[in-house]
C-alpha positions in Angstrom: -209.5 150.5 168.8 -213.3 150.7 169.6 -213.8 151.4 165.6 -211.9 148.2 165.0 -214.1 146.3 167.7 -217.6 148.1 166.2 -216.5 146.5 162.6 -215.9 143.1 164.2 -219.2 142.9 165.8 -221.9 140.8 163.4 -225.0 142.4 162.3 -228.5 141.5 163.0 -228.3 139.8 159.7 -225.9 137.5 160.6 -226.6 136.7 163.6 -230.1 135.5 162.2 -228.6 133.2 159.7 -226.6 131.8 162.5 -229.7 131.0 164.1 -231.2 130.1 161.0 -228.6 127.4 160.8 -228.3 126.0 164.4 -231.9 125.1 164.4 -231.5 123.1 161.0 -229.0 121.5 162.4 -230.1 120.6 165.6 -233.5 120.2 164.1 -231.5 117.6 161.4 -229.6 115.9 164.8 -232.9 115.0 166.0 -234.4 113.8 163.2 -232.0 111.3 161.9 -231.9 108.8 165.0 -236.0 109.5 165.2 -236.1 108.0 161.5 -233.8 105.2 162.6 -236.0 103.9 165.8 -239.0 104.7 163.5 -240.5 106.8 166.0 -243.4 108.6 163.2 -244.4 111.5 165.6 -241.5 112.6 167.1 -239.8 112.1 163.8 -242.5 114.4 162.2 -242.4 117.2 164.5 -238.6 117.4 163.9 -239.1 117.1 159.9 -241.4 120.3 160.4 -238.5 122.0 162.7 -236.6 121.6 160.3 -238.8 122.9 157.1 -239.2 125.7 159.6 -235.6 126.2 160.0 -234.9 126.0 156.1 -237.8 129.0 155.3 -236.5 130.8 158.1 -232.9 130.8 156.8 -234.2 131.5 153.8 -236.2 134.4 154.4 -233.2 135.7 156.4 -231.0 135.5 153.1 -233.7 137.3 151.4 -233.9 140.4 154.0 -230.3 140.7 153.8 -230.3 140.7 150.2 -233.2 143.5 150.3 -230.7 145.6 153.1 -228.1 145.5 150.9 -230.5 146.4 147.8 -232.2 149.3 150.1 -229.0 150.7 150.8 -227.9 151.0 147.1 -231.2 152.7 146.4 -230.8 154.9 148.9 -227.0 155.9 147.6 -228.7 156.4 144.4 -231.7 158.9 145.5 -228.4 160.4 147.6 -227.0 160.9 144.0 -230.3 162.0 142.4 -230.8 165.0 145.3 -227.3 165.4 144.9 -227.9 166.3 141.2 -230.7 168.6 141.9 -228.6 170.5 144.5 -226.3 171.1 141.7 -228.6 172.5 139.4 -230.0 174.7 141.3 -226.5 176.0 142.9 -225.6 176.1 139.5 -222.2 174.4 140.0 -222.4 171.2 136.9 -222.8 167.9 137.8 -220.8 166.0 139.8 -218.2 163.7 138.1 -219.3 160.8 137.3 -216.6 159.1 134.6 -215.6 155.8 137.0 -219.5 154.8 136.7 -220.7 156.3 133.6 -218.1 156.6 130.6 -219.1 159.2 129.6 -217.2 161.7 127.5 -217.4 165.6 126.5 -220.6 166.6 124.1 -219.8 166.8 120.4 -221.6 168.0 117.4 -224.5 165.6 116.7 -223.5 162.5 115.0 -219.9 163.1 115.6 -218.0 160.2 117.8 -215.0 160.3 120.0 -212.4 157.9 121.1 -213.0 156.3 124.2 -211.5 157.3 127.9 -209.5 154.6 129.5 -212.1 153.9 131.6 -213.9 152.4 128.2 -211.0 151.9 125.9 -212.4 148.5 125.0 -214.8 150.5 122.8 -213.9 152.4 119.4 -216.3 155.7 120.0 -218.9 156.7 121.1 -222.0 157.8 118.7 -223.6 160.9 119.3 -227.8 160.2 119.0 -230.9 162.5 119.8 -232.8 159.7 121.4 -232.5 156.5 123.0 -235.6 154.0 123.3 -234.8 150.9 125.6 -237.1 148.5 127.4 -237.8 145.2 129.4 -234.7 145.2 130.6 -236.0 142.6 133.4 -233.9 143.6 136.2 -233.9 141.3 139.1 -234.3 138.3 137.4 -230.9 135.7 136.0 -232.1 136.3 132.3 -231.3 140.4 132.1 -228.3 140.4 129.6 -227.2 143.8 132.4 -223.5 143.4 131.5 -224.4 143.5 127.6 -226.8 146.5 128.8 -224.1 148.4 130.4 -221.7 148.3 127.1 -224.3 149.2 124.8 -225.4 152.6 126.8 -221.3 153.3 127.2 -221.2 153.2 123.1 -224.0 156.1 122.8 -224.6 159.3 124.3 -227.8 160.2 124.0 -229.9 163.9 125.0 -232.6 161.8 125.7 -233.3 157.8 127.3 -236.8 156.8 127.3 -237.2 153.3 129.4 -240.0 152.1 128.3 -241.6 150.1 131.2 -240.2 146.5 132.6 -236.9 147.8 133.8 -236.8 146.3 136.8 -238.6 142.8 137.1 -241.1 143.6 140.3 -242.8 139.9 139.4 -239.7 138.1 140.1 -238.0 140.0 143.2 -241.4 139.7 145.2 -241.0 135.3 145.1 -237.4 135.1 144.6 -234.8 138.1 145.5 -231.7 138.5 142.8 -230.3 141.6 142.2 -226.5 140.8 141.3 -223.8 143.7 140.9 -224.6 144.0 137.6 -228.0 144.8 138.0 -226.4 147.9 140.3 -224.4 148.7 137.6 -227.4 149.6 134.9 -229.4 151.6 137.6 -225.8 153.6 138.5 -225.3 153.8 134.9 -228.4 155.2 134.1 -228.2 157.3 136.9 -224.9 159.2 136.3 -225.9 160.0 132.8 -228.7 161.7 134.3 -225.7 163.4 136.6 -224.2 164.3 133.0 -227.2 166.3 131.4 -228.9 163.4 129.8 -232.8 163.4 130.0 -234.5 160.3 131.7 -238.1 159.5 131.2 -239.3 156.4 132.8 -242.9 155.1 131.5 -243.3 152.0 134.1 -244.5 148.5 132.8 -246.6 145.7 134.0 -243.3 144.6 135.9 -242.4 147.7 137.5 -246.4 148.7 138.2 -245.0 149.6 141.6 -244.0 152.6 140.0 -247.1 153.9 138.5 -247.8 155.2 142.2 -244.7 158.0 141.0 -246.5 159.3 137.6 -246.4 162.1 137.3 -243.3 162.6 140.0 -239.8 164.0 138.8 -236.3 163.2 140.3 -233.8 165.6 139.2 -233.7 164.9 135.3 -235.4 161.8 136.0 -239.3 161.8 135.0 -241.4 159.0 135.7 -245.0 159.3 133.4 -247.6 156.8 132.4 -247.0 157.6 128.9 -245.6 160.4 126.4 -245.7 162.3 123.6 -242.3 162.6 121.8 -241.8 165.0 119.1 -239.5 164.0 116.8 -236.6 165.7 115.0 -239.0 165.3 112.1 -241.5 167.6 113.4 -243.9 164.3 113.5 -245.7 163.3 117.2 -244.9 159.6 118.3 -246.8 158.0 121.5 -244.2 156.3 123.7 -246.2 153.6 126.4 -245.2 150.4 127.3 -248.2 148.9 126.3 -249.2 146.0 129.1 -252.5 148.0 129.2 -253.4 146.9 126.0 -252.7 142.4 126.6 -256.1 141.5 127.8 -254.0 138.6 129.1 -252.3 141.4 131.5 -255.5 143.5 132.3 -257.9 140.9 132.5 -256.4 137.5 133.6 -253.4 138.1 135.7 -252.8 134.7 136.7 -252.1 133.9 133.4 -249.5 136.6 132.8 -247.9 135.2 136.1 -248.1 132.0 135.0 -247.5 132.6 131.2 -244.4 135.0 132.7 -243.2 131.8 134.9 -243.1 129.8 131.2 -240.9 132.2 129.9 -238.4 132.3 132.1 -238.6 128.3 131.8 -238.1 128.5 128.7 -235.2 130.7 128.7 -233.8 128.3 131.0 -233.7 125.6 128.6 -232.7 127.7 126.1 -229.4 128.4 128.1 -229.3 124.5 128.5 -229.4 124.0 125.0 -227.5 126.4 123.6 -224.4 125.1 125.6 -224.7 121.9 124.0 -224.9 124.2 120.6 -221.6 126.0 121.5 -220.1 122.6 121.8 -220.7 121.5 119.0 -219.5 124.7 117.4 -223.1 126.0 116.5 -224.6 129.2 116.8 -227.0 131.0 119.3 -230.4 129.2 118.5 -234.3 130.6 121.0 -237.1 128.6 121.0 -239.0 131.1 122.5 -238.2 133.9 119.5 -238.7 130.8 117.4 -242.3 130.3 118.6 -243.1 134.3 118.4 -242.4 133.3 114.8 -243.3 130.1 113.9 -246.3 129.6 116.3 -249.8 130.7 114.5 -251.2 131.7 118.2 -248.3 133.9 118.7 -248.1 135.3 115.5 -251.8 135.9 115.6 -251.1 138.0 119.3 -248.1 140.0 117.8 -250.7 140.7 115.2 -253.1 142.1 117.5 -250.9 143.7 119.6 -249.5 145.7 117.0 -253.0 147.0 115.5 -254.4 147.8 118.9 -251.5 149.7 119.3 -251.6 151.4 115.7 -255.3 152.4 116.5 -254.3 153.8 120.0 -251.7 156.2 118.3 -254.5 157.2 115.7 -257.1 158.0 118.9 -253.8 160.2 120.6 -253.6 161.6 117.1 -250.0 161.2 116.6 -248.4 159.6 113.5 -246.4 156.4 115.5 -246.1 155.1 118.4 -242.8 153.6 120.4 -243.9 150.5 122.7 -242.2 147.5 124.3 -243.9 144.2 126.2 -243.7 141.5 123.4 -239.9 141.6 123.1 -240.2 141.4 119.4 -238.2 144.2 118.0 -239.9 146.0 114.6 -240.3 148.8 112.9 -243.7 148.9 110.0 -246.4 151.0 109.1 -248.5 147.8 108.3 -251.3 150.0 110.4 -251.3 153.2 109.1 -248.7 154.8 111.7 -245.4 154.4 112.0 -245.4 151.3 114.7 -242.1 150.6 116.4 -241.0 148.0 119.5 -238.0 148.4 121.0 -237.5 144.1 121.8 -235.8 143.7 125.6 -232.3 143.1 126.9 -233.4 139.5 127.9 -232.6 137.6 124.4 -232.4 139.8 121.4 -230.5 142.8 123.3 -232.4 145.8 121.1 -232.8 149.0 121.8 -234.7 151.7 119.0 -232.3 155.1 118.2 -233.4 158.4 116.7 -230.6 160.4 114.9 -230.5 164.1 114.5 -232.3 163.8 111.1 -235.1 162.3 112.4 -235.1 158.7 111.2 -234.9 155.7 113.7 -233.3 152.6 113.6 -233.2 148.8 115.4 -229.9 148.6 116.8 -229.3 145.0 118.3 -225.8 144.6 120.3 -224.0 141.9 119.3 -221.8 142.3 122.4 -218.4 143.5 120.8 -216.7 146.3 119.9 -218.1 146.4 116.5 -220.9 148.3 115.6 -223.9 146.6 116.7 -226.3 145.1 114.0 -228.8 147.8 112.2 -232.5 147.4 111.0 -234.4 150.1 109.6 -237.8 150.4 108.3 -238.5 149.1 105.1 -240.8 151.0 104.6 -240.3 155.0 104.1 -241.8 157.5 106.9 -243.2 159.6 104.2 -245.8 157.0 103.4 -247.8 157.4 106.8 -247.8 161.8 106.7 -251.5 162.2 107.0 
């Protein structure tokens, strides 16, 4: 009975938002017959009550949203310690099938059919390496649920995250973090719990976690940057590579602000495409269209991409694996292999390496097909030293 009675009882939370609310409303009770009797300064102090009351609430809404996010991170460093307690005991991992999908190890490049958990996919692909970034959790443009099936169609000894996972930017001015969001991090998570490697290179998004370099959490490492070897014997740099945008290092208001047009953007594009679907037409960005189109962009990518060549040349390795422009490509226009995974905000890409040692663009087209496949046009043995 007293357990009954402790669950009925309303938390702190609550009973702030309640209070939150009272005020707005008393504060609105006041106002209105102050407006009417055009009484200015008692009708001002009550307009103020009441912007006071509205912040208030909202802040409130915002704590509890960062409770309920706290205790899911805390569930999942539960599940990480968990996993190291495990290894060391020697016992396996724990089971983790009803979060992560995932299936028994097969010989590489072999595929299996799916568990009932994921029968709504064919198989799932075997692959030595997975290379996904700017995922942008925490903000209403991460395509998490499209995320989610993609990383139930591979298994893979190895995930690099490549830096803007989680959207620090956004959650500090406006808190959303959906189930979905949850999902990804459990996701990623348990196939850590199933033997998969995790190596998290943090972005200019998630700088918060540059503090951590260095740091490991059961098969999770977090690192600034790393050196991958790949299946073909050949060395690739893997960084995100924020530290490279002189936008990013040098004028940060402009990122924010430049970060702020984005997302505007990608709210118009949701807009428009709407209209599209309508009419029956197909999935149309203006903002890939102007990382094409536009001769300032174009010009950036440009840049980007050499700076980044000629940073892989100083590391002496023969490529290097980055992220930050969401433009997904694969070239050796600079002399190394250059290769960008794109994000999981538009173009949904990730970059695979199979057992032979050649990589691929694979961009998820958000069905049970295979997803759509780019390779580099140009061959690997053109950039050997």
């Amino acid at each position: 009975m007293r357990a009954s009675l402790s669950r009925l009882k309303p938390s702190t939370g609550v009973l702030e938002q309640a209070a939150a609310m009272t005020m707005i409303l008393f504060s609105s009770y006041k106002l209105v017959p102050l407006l009417a009797d055009d009484q200015r300064r008692g009708a001002g102090f009550a307009f103020v009550l009441l912007m006071a009351s509205v912040y208030w609430l909202r802040s409130a809404l915002n704590r509890r949203a960062i409770r309920s996010a706290t205790k899911a991170i805390i569930s999942f460093a539960e599940l990480t310690a968990m996993v190291v307690r495990h290894d060391k005991a020697g016992d396996g991992h724990p089971n983790c099938d009803d979060l992560a999908n995932k299936n028994t190890p097969l010989d590489p490049g072999e595929t299996l059919s799916s568990t009932a958990a994921s029968s709504q996919y064919e198989a799932v692909t075997k692959i030595r390496t997975l290379f996904i970034s700017d995922v942008h959790l925490g903000t209403n443009g991460c395509q998490a649920d499209q995320l989610i099936k993609f990383l139930s169609s591979y298994d893979a000894d190895t995930v690099f995250l490549v830096g803007d996972i989680i959207d620090g930017w956004h959650l500090k001015s406006n808190w959303y973090w959906p189930h979905a969001h949850n999902s990804v991090v459990q996701k990623l998570l348990c196939m850590a719990c199933d033997g998969t490697r995790l190596v998290y290179i943090p972005g200019n998004h998630d700088e918060f976690l540059r503090d951590h370099a260095g740091s490991s959490f059961g098969s999770i490492d977090v690192v600034d940057h790393a050196i991958h070897k790949g299946a073909d014997g050949r060395d690739y740099l893997v960084i995100h590579g924020d530290q490279f945008d002189l936008v990013v290092s040098h004028a940060r208001w402009l990122a924010l602000l430049g970060d702020w047009a984005y997302r505007a953007a990608l709210t118009c594009n949701a807009k428009l495409n709407f209209v599209r679907r309508r009419l029956g037409l197909t999935y149309w960005s203006f903002s890939a269209w102007a990382k094409l189109n536009v001769k300032n962009a174009v010009n950036y990518i440009g840049r980007f991409e050499e700076v980044l060549s000629a940073e892989a040349q100083r590391h002496n390795v023969k490529g290097v694996i980055c992220g930050h422009i969401h433009h997904a490509v694969m070239h050796d226009d600079f002399g190394v292999r250059y290769i960008n995974t794109g994000d999981w905000v538009e173009s949904c890409s990730a970059v695979v390496e199979h057992y032979d040692g050649h990589f691929e663009i694979l961009r998820w087209v958000g069905s049970p097909s295979p997803p759509l496949i780019e390779t580099a046009a140009v061959p690997l043995a053109k950039v050997a030293a």
